[in-house]
C-alpha positions in Angstrom: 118.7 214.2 86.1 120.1 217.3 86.8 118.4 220.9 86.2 119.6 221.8 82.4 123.1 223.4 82.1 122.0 227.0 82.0 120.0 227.2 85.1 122.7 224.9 86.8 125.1 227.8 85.6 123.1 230.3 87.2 122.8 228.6 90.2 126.9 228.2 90.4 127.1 231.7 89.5 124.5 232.7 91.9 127.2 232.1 95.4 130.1 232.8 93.1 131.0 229.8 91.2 131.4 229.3 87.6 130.2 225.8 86.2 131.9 224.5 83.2 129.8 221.9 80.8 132.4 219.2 81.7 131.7 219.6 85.1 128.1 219.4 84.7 128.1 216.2 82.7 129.9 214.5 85.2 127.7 216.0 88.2 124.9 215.0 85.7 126.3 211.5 86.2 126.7 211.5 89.8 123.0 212.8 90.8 121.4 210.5 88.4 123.7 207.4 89.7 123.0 208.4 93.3 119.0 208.5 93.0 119.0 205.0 91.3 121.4 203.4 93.5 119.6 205.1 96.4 116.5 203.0 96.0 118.2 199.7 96.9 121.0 201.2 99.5 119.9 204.2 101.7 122.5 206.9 101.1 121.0 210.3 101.3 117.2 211.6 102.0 118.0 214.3 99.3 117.0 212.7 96.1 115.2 216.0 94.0 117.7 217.1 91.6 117.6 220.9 92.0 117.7 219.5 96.2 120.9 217.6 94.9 122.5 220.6 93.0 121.8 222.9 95.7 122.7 220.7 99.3 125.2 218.6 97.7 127.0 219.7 95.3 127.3 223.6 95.3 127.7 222.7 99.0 130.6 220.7 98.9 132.2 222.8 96.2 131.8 225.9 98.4 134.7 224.4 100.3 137.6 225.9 97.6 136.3 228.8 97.8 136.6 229.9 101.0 139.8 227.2 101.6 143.2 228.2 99.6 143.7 224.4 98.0 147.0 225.0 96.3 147.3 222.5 92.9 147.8 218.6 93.0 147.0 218.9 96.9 146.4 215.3 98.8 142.9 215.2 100.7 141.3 212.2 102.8 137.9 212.8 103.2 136.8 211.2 106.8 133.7 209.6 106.8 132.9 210.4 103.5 129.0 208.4 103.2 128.1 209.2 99.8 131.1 210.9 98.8 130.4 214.4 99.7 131.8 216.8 99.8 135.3 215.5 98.3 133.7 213.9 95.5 132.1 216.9 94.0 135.3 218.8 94.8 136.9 216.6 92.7 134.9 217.1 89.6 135.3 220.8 89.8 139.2 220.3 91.1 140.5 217.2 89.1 143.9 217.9 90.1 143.5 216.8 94.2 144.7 214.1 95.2 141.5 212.4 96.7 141.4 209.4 99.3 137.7 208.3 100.7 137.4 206.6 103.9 134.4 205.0 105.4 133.5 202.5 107.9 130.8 201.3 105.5 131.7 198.4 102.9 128.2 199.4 100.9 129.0 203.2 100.8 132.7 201.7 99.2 130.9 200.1 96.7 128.8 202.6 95.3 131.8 205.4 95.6 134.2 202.6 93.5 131.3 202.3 90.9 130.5 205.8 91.2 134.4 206.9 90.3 134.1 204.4 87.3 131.5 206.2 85.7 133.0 209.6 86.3 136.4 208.4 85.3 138.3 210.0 88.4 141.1 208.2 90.1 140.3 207.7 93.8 141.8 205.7 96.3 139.1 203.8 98.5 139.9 203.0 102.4 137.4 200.3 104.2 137.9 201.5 107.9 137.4 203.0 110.7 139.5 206.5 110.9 140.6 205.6 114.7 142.5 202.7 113.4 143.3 203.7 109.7 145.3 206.8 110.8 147.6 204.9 113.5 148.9 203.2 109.9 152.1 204.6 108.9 151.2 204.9 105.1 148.2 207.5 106.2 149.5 208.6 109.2 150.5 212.5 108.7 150.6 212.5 105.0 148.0 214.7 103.4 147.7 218.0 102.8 144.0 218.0 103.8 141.6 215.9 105.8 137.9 216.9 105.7 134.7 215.8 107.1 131.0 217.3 106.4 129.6 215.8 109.7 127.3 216.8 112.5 129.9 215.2 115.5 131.1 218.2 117.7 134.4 219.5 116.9 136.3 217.5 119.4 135.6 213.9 118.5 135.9 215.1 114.3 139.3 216.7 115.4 140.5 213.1 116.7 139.3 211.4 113.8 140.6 214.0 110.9 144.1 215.8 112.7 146.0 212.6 112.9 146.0 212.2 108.7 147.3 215.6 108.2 151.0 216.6 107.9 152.5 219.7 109.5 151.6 222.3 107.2 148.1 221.1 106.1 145.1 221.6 107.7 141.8 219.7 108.6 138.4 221.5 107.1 135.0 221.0 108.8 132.2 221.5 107.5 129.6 222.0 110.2 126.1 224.4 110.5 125.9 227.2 112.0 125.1 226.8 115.5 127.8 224.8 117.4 130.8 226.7 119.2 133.8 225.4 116.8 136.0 227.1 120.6 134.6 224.1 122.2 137.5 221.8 120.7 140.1 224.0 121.1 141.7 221.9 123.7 141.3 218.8 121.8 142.9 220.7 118.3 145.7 221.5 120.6 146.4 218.2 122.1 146.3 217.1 118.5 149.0 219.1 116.9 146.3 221.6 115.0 145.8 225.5 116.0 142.2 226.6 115.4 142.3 229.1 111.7 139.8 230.9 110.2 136.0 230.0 110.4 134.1 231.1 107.1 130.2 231.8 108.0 128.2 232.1 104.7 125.0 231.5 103.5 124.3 229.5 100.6 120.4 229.7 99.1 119.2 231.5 102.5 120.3 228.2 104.7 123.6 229.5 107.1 126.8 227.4 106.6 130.2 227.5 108.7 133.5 226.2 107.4 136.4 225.9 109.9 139.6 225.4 109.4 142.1 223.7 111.5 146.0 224.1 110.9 148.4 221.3 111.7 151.5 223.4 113.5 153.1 219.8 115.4 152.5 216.4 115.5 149.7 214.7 116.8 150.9 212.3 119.8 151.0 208.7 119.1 148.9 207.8 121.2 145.9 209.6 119.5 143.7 209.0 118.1 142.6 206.7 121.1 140.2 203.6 120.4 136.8 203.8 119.8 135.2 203.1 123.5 137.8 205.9 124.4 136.5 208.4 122.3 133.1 207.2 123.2 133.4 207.4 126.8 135.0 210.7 127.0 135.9 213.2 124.2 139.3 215.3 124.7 
């Protein structure tokens, strides 16, 4: 499914990655089990596979390097849809810890058949992340949440902060365009302190990874219920 291994390696070489033959086999998996599960359950419009290496994968593996992800971390990945960008992340770092939530019982399906062909251990959360993370065995307890979504900064910081122990940190993955400064009030309500914000380009198209650190926290009464959130973000 996947481009052959050397001009994958070039590729991951290319933004300063290195691409290991185990790595490719199971991405191999992954692209060619996405595309043919694709056609009966709409998961992604990206379905060429050199569109897949390039907007998916290498994309979502950006994340560790420009985030320090110290070994065996714990990582909830909030709103995960097709599994990206924890997923990949995995493959290349088997060592996280990875939980995937979604609000989507379809998009659970594929991931749990998905994570049976690669042969990772995952845990799989049916849910929304408003009500998941007022549970006291997610509340605060992993190192790392993280989200590759298109909500503004605000509304992602009430969904992903409240996971995170003090210590971690929330990563977003968003384009290049929004003000990340804009949720600033909201991080701090939350417990986080706005970190470092990576831009980058990968293959000519401009990225932005920001990093939120947990420093206290988050209230109990966030995050608040859905038609809350709705009607007014923080």
């Amino acid at each position: 499914m996947l481009p052959d291994f050397e001009l994958c390696c070039s590729e991951f070489s290319s933004v300063g990655l290195t691409l290991t033959r185990e790595v490719y086999d199971k991405l191999d998996i992954y692209a060619d089990f996405l595309v043919e599960y694709n056609k009966n359950v709409n998961l992604t419009a990206i379905t060429e596979p050199s569109e897949i290496l390039r907007k998916h994968f290498i994309d979502s593996i950006m994340l560790s390097k420009y985030v320090d992800i110290p070994e065996n971390s714990s990582f909830i990945d909030v709103g995960t849809g097709a599994g990206f960008p924890s997923v990949p992340l995995k493959i290349f770092r088997p060592d996280i810890k990875l939980t995937l939530l979604d609000s989507l019982n379809k998009r659970i399906d594929f991931l749990k058949q998905l994570c049976e062909k690669l042969e990772i251990d995952v845990e799989f959360i049916h849910g929304r992340a408003e009500d998941i993370s007022k549970k006291a065995e997610y509340r605060e307890i992993f190192d790392f949440s993280c989200a590759r979504a298109v909500a503004n900064m605000a509304l992602l910081s009430e969904f992903c902060i409240p996971f995170v122990k003090v210590g971690g940190a929330f990563i977003a993955m968003k384009g290049p365009t929004e003000d990340i400064s804009l949720g600033r009030n909201a991080i701090e309500i939350l417990g986080g302190k706005l970190g470092k914000i990576h831009d980058y380009d990968i293959f000519d198209e401009k990225r932005r990874i920001a990093v939120i650190e947990k420093i206290s926290q988050t209230p109990p009464k966030y995050p608040r219920n859905s038609s809350q959130i709705k009607k007014k973000t923080l």
